[in-house]
Backbone bond lengths (Angstrom), bond angles and torsions (degrees), N, CA, C in turn:
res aa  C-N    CA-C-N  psi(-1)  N-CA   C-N-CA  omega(-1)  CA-C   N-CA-C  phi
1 X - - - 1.458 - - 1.527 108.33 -
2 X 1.444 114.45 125.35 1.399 114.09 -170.07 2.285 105.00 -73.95
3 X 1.551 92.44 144.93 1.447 91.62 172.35 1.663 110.71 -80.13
4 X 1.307 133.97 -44.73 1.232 145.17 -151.43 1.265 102.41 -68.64
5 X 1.364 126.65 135.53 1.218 137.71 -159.67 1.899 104.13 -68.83
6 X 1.609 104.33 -50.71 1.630 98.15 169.18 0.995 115.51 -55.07
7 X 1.515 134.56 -51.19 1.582 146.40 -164.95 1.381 82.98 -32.38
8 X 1.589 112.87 -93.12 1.158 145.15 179.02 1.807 106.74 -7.39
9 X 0.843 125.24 -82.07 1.461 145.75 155.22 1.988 106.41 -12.06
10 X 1.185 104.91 -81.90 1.334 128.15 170.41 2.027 102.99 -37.33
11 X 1.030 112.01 -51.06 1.962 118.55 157.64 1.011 95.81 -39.54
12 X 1.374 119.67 -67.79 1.607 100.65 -146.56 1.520 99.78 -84.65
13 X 0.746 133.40 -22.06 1.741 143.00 -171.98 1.714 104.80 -61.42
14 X 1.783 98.56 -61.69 1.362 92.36 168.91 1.873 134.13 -83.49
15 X 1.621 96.64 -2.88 1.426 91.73 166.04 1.883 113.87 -78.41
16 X 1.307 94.90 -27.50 2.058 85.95 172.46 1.573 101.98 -78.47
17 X 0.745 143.00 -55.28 1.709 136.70 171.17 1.569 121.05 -22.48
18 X 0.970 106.16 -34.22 1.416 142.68 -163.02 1.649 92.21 -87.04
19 X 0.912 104.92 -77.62 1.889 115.60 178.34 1.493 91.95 -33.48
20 X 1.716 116.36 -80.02 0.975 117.68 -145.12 2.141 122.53 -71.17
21 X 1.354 85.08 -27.81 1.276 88.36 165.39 1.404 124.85 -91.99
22 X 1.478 123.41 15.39 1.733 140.99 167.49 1.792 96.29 -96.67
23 X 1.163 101.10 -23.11 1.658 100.06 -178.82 1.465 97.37 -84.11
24 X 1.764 117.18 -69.95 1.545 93.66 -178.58 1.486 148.79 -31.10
25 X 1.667 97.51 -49.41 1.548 118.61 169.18 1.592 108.19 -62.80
26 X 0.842 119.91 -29.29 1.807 115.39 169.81 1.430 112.56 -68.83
27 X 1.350 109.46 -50.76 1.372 110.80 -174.76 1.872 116.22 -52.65
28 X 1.502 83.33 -53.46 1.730 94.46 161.70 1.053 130.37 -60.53
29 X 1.168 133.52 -34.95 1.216 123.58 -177.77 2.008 108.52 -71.80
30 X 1.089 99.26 -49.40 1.546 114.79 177.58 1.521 104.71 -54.00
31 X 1.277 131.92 -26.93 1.551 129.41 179.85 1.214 103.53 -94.94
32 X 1.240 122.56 -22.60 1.644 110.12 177.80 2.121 87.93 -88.29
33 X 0.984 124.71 -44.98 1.733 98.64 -177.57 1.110 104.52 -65.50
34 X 1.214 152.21 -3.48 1.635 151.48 -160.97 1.986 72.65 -73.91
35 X 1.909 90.36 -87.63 0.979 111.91 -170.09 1.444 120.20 -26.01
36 X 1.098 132.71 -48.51 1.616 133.97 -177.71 1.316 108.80 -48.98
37 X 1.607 100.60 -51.23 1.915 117.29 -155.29 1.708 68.90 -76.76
38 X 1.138 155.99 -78.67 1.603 132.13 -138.85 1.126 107.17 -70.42
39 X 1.502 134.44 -25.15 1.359 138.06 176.17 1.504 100.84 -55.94
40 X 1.638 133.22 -26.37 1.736 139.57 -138.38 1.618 72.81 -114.85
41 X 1.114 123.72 -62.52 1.599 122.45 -135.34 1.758 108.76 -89.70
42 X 1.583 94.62 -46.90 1.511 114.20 167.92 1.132 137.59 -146.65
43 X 1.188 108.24 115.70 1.608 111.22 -147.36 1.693 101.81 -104.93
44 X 1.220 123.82 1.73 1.640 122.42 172.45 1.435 82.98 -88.09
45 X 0.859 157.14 -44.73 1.295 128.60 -136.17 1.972 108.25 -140.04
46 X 1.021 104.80 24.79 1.760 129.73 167.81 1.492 113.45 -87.24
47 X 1.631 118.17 10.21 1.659 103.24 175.98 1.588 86.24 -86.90
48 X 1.125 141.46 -31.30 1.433 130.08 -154.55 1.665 101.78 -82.43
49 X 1.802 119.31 -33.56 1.356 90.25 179.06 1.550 108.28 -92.34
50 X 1.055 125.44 1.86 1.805 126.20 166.03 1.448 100.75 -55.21
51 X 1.639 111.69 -61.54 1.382 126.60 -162.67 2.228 99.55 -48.66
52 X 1.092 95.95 -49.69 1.427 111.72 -160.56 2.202 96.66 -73.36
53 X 1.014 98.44 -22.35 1.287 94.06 -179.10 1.822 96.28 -109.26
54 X 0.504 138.08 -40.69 1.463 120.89 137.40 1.530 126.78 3.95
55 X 1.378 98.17 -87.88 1.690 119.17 172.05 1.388 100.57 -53.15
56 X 1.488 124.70 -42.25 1.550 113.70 173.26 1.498 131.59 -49.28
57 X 1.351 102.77 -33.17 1.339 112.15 -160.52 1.608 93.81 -94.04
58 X 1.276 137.13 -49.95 1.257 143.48 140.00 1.589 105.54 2.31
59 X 1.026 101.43 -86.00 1.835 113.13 -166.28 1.757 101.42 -54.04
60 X 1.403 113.65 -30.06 1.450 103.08 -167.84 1.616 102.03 -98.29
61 X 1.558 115.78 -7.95 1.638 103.42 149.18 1.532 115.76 -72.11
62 X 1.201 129.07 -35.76 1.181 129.50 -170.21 1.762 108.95 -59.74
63 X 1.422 106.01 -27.86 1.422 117.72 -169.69 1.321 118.59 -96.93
64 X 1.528 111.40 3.15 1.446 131.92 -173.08 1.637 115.43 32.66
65 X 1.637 94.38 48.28 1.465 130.65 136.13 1.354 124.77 -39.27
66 X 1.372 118.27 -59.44 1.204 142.79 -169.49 1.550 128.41 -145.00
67 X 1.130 139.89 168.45 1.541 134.61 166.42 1.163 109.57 -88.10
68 X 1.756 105.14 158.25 1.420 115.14 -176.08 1.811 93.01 -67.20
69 X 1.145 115.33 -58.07 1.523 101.98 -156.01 1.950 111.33 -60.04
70 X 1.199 96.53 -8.72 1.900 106.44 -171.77 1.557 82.31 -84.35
71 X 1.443 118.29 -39.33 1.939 103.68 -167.19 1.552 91.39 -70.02
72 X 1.160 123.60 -57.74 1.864 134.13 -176.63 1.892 101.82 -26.98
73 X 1.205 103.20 -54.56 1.457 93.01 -168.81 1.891 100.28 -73.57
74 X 1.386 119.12 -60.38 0.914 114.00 -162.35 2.010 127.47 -52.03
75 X 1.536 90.81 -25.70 1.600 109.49 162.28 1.721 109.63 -63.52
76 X 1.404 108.88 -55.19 1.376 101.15 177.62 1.312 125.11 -69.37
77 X 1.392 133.07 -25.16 1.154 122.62 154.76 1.526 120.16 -47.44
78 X 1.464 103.48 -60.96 1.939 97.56 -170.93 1.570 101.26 -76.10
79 X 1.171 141.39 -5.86 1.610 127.93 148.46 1.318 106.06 -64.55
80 X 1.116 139.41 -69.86 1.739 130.97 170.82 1.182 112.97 -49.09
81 X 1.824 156.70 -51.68 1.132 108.15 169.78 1.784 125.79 -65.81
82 X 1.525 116.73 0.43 1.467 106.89 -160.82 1.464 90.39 -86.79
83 X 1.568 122.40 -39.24 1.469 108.15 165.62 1.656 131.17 -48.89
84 X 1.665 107.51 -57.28 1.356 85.67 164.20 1.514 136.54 -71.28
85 X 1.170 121.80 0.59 1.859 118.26 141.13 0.821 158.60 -16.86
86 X 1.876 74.88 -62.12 1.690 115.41 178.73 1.201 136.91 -57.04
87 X 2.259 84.27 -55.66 1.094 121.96 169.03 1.499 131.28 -69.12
């Protein structure tokens, strides 16, 4: 346990950071399996959870969650399976 009054400070700073970016990556991860399992189960009606996991993955680049090029692939994957779905 740090003595120094910043040290100290800097704990707690990165233990809420910590929360909040264990929450983003959860959230995401769970919207991209939404999305898969509706891509498997129902495929008329899987643009809305692509779309929504989409916006997920979006928000958790914005939050430097993740990298743009890690969001790039993972968007292009669930746009390519929602096309072949479609298709």
């Amino acid at each position: 346990m740090p003595n120094i009054k910043s040290a100290k400070k800097r704990v707690r700073v990165i233990a809420t950071k910590t929360m909040r970016n264990k929450s983003v990556r959860s959230d995401l991860k769970t919207a991209i399996k939404k999305a898969d399992l509706s891509l498997k189960n129902e495929p008329d009606s899987a643009a809305e959870s692509v779309r929504f996991a989409m916006k997920k993955i979006d928000c958790a680049v914005t939050k430097g969650i993740i990298h743009k090029n890690q969001a790039a692939r993972k968007k292009s994957k669930l746009q390519l399976k929602l096309n072949r779905a479609a298709g």
